[in-house]
C-alpha positions in Angstrom: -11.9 14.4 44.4 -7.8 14.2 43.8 -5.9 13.2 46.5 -2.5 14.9 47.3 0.0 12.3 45.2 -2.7 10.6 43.3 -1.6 10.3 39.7 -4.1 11.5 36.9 -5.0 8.6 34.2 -3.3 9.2 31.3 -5.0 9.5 27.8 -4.4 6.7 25.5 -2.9 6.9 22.6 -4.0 6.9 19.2 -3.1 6.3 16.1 -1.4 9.3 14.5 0.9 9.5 18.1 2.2 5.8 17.7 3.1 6.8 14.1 4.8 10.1 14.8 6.2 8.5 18.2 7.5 4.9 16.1 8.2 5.7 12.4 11.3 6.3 11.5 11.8 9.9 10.3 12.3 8.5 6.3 9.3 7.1 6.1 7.5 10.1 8.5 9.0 12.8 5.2 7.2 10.2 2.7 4.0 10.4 4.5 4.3 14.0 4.8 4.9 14.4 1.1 1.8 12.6 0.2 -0.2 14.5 2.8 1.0 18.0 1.0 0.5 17.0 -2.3 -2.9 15.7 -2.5 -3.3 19.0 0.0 -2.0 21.1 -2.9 -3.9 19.7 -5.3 -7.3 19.8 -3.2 -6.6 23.6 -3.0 -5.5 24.3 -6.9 -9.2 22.8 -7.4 -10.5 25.0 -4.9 -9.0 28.4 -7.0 -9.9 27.2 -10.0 -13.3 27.0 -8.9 -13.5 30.1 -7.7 -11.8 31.6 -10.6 -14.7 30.1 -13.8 -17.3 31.6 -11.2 -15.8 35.1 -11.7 
């Protein structure tokens, strides 16, 4: 039961929130750029797949 002006327990944080919360925003775009390449590339293998099982 929540008494009136009792403060919920906040979540603690994890990882990826101390990064995007403490990195500065140079290193936070070279990170990101990594992330969407190797996401590119996992999805050009995904087409290409599909395409040689049409």
């Amino acid at each position: 039961m929540k008494l009136f002006g009792a403060k919920a327990q906040l979540a603690s944080s994890s990882p990826l929130s101390d990064f995007l919360r403490n990195t500065k925003s140079r290193d936070k775009k070279r990170v990101y750029n990594k992330v969407i390449a190797a996401a590119s590339q996992r999805q050009i293998a995904v087409l290409e797949a599909a395409n040689r099982k049409i």
